[in-house]
C-alpha positions in Angstrom: -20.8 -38.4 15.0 -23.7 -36.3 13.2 -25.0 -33.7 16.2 -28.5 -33.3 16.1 -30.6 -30.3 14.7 -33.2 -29.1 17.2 -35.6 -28.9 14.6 -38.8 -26.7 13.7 -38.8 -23.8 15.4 -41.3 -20.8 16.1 -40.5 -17.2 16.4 -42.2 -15.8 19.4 -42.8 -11.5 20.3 -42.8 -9.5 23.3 -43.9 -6.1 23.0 -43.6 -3.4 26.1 -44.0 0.4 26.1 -47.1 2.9 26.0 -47.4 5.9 25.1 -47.6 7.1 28.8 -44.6 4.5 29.6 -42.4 4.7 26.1 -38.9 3.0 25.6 -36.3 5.8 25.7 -33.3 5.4 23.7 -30.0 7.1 24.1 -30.5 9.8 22.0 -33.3 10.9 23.9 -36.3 10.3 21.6 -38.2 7.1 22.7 -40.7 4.7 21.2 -44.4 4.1 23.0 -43.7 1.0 21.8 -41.5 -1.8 21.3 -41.9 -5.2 20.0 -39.4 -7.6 20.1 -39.3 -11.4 17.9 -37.1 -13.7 19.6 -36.7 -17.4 19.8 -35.3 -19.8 23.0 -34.0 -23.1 22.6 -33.7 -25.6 25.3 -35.6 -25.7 28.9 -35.0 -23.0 31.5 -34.2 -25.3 34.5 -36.4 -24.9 37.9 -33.7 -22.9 39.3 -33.0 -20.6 36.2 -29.6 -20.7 36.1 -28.7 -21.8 33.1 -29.9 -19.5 30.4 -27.3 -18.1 27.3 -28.5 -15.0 25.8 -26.8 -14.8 22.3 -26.5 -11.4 20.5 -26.2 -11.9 16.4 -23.8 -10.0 14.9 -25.0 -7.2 12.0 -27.8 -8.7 9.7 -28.6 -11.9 11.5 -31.5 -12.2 13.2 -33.9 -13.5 16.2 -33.5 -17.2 14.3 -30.2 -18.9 15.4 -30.9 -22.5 15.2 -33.1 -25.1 13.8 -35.5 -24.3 10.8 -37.9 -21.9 11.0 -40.5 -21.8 7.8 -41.7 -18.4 8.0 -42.0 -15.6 10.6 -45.4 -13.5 10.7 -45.9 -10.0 8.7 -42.6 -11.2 6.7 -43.8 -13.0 3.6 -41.3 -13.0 0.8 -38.8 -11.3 3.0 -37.8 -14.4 4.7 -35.7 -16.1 2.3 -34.4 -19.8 2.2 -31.5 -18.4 3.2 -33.1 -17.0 6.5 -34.9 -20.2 7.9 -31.9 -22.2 8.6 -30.8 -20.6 11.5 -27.6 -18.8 11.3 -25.7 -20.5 13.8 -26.9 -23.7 13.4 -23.7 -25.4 13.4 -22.9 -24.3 17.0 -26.4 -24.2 18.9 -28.2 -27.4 19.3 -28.1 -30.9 21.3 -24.6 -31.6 22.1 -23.7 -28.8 20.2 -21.1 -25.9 21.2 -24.1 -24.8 22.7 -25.8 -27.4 24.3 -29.2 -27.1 24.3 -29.6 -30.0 26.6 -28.2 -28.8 28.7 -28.4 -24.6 28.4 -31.5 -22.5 27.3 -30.1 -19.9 24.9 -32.3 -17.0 24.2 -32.1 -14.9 20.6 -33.7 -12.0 19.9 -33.6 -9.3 16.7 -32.6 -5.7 17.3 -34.6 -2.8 18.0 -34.9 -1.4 14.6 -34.3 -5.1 12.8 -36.6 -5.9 9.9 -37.2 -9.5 11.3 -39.9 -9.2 13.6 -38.7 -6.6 16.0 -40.5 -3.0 16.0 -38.3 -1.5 12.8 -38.7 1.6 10.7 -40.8 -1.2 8.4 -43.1 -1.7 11.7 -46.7 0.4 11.6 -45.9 3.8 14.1 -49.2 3.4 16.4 -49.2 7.3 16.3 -49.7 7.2 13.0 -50.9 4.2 11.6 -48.3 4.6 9.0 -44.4 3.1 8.7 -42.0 4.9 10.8 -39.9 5.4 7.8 -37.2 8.2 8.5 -39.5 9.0 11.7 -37.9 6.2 13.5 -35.0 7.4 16.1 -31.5 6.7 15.6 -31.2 2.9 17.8 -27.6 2.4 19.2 -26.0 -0.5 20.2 -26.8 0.1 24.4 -30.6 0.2 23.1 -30.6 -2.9 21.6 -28.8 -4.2 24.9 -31.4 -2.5 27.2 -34.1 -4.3 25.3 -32.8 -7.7 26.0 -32.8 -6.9 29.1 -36.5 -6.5 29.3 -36.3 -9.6 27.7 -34.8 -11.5 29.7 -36.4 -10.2 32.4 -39.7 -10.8 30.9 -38.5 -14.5 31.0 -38.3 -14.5 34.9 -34.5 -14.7 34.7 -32.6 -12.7 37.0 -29.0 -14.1 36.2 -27.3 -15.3 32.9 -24.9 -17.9 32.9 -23.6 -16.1 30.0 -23.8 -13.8 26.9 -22.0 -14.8 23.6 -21.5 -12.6 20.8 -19.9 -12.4 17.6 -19.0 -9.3 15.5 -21.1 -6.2 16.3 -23.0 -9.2 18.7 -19.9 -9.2 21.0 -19.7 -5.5 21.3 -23.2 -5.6 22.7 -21.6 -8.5 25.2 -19.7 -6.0 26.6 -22.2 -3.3 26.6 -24.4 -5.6 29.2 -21.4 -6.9 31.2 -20.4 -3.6 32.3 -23.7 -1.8 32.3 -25.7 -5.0 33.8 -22.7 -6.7 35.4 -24.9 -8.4 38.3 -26.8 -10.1 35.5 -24.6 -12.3 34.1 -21.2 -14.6 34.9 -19.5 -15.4 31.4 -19.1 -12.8 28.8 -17.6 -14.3 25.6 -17.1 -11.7 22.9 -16.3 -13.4 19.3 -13.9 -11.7 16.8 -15.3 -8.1 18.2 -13.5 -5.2 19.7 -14.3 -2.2 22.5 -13.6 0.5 20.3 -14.5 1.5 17.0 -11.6 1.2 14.7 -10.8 4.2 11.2 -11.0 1.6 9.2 -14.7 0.6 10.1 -15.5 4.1 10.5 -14.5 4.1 6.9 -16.0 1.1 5.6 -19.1 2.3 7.5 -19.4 5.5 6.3 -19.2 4.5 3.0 -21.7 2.1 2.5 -24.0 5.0 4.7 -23.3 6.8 1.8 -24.1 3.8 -0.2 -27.5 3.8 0.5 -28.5 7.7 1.3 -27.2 8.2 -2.5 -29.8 5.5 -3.9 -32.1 7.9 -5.3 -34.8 5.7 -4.4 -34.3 5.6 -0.9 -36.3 8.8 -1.0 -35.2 10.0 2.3 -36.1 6.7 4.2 -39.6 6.8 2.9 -39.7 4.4 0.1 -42.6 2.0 1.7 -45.6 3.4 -0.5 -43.3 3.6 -3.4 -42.8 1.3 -6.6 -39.1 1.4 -6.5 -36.9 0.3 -3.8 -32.9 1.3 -2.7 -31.8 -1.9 -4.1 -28.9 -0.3 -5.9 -27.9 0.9 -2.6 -28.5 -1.3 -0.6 -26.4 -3.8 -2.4 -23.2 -1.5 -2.8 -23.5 -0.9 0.9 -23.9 -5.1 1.0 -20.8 -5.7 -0.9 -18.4 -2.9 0.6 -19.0 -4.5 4.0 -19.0 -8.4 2.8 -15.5 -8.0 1.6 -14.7 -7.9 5.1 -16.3 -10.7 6.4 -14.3 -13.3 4.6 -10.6 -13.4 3.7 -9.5 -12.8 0.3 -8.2 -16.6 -0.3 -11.2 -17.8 0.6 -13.1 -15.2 -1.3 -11.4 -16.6 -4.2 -12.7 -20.2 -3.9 -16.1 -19.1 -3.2 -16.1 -17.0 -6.1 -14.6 -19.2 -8.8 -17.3 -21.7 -7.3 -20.2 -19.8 -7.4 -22.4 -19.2 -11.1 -21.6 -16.5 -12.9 -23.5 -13.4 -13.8 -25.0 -12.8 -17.2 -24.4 -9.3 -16.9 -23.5 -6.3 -14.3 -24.4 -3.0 -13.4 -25.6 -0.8 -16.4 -23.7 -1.5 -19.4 -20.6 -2.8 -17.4 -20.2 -6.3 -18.7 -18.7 -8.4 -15.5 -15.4 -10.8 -16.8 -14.1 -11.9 -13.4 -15.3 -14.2 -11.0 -14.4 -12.5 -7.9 -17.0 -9.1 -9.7 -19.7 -11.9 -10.2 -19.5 -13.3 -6.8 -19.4 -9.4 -5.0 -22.2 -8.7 -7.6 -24.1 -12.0 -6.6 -24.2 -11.2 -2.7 -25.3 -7.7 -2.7 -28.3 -8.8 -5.3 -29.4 -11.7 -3.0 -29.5 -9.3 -0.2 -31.5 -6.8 -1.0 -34.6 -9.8 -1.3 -34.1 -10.3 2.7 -33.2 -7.1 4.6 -34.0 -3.3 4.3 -32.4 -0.7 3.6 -33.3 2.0 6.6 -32.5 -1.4 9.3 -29.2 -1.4 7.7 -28.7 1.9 7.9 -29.8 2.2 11.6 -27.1 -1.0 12.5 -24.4 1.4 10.7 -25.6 4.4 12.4 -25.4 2.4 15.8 -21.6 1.2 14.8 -20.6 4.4 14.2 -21.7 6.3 17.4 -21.4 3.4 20.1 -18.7 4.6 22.9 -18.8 1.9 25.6 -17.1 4.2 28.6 -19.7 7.2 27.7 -22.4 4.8 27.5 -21.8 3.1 31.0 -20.7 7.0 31.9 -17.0 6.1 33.1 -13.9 8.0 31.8 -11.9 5.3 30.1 -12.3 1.7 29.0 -10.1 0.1 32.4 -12.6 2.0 34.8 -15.6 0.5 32.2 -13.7 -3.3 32.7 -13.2 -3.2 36.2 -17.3 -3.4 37.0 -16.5 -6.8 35.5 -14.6 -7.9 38.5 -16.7 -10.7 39.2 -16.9 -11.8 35.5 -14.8 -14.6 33.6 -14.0 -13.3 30.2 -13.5 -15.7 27.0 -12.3 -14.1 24.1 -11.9 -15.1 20.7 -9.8 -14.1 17.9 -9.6 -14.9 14.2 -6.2 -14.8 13.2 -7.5 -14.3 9.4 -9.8 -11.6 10.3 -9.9 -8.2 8.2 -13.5 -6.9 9.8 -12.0 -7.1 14.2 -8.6 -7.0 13.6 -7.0 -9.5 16.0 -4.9 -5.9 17.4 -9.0 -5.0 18.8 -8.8 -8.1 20.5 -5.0 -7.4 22.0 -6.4 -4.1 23.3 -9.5 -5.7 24.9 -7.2 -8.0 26.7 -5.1 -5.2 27.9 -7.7 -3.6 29.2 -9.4 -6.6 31.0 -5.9 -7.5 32.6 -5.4 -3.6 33.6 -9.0 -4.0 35.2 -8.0 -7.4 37.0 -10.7 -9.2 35.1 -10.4 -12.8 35.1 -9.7 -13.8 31.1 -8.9 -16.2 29.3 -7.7 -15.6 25.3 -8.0 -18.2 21.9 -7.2 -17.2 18.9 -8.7 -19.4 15.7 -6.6 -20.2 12.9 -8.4 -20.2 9.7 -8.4 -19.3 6.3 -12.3 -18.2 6.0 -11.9 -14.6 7.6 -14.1 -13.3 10.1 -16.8 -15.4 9.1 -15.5 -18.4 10.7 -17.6 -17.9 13.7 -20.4 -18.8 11.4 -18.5 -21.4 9.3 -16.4 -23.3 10.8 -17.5 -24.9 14.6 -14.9 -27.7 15.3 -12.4 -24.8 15.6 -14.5 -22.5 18.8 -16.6 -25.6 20.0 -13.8 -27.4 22.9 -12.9 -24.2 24.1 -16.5 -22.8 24.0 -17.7 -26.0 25.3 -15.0 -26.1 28.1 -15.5 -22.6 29.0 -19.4 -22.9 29.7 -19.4 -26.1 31.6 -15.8 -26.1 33.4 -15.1 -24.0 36.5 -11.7 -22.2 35.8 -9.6 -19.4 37.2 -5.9 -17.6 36.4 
């Protein structure tokens, strides 16, 4: 059976904050104003209880299903590669996400380049691009503007909130700092801690992009040159992680190869080609200081401190009343499936009611994106079925 695409879609914006009333963020410094580009799928029934607010994971955006032609103020910035949505394979009629039957809400991150108020967006104080003006966002921000969101929407309680990568950590940001607000948290190849080797990984593609001497300190809007050289190292240190090395392989000895490399380095191997072939594409669809901010907001984001509890089990157990799906990817180098182990340890020391899959593939940590016959029954089952322990 062929499952239906929802179609043509529109990006929509809500924008709250004054200068009197501004949006403050962790850190302390604040924004008089926020704008954020979301999308919705599906009808909101009369009773408002079945809404699914997705969080994407690091570079995806407001646009998770469907085909969306162009967003406004983007131009050339939304790629072909951006108007399919990302998760089109899972959200749609009859889909993992039924949108006949749920209506799933999407929204970019504070500090995104796809709509939402970024360091690309005009500072009203200025009339200028924020540029390195604009405040370090974490994680709990981004959450706390869904929120208003979803608020905005007239929706007081979410049937659930699915996430995937950095997207699931921001799951469990709003279960335990909003726990009234919603009933089924599924977190998707994500963790509740920060692990060395993403601190790692993190830092250096931070490094990445700060060293670009065009990146010019985060101002580099007025300027001819971009960090593209930056930008794409950071692009390919990460995307290593995001799919297994066998499958790396076959994408690489599949994809065209490069005429030439970086400088005078002449590229002979498939697997340079592909790498070399990812971080160039990027750079035509995302920036440079958003990417930054997303790596800024992995690297800082402490769950406990953020909810103000002393340990992740006191953090879990303000998810008494939750039902907890989590998924693991047994292939995954990005969330480990031991991040997974210790979110379940925690959730049982909590008494949270759980229940645990973990995905066999060969595609890495990407399968969330790739590959929906394997999460679809048990997403499907878990968002339509009542269960308990």
């Amino acid at each position: 059976m062929t499952l239906e695409s929802i179609g043509t879609t529109t990006t929509q914006f809500f924008t709250f904050g004054t200068e009197n009333d501004p949006f403050t963020l962790k850190s302390g410094e604040s924004l008089p104003e926020v704008t954020i580009a979301y999308e919705t799928y599906g009808e909101l029934t009369p009773a408002r209880d079945n809404a699914i607010l997705v969080f994407h994971a690091l570079t995806g955006s407001q646009h998770s299903a469907g085909y969306c032609p162009s967003v406004p103020g983007l131009g050339d910035q939304w790629t072909e590669e951006c108007q399919r949505g990302w998760w089109d394979l899972f959200v749609g009629p009859g889909k993992a996400i039924d949108t006949d039957r749920f209506f799933v809400i999407t929204a970019n991150y504070v500090g995104g380049c796809y709509g939402s108020t970024g360091p690309s967006s005009i500072d009203p104080r200025t009339a200028k691009p924020y540029g390195s003006s604009f405040p370090r966002v974490g994680f709990c921000d981004t959450v706390d503007a869904n929120v208003r969101l979803v608020e905005h929407l007239g929706i007081e309680r979410l049937h659930a909130v699915i996430g995937a990568s950095t997207g699931g950590v921001m799951c469990l940001s709003l279960a335990t700092r909003y726990p009234e607000m919603v009933d089924i948290v599924i977190p998707i190849a994500s963790g509740a801690e920060l692990t060395g080797l993403q601190t790692i990984h993190n830092f250096e593609q931070i490094v990445a992009i700060e060293s670009d001497p065009a990146f010019a300190g985060g101002d580099y809007y007025d300027k001819d040159a971009k960090p593209d050289i930056g930008l794409a190292l950071a692009r390919m240190i990460g995307h290593k992680t995001f799919v297994s090395l066998e499958f790396l392989k076959q994408r690489a000895h599949a994809a065209p190869p490069a005429n030439s490399g970086p400088g005078s380095y002449q590229i002979s191997n498939p697997l340079e080609s592909y790498m070399w072939h990812q971080g160039r594409k990027f750079v035509s669809r995302f920036d440079a200081n958003s990417y930054l901010l997303n790596m800024y907001g992995w690297q800082s984001f402490d769950l406990a401190a953020e909810a103000g509890v002393e340990n992740l089990t006191e953090l879990f157990s303000r998810s008494a009343k939750h039902r907890y799906m989590v998924f693991s990817i047994d292939s995954d180098v990005c969330f480990y499936p031991d991040e997974q182990d210790k979110l379940v340890t925690h959730l049982k020391a909590a008494g949270v009611e759980h229940r645990r899959i973990t995905v066999h593939s060969e595609k890495g940590h990407d399968s969330f994106l790739l590959e929906p016959h394997l999460f679809a029954p048990h997403l499907i089952d878990t968002l339509t079925n009542p269960w308990h322990q």
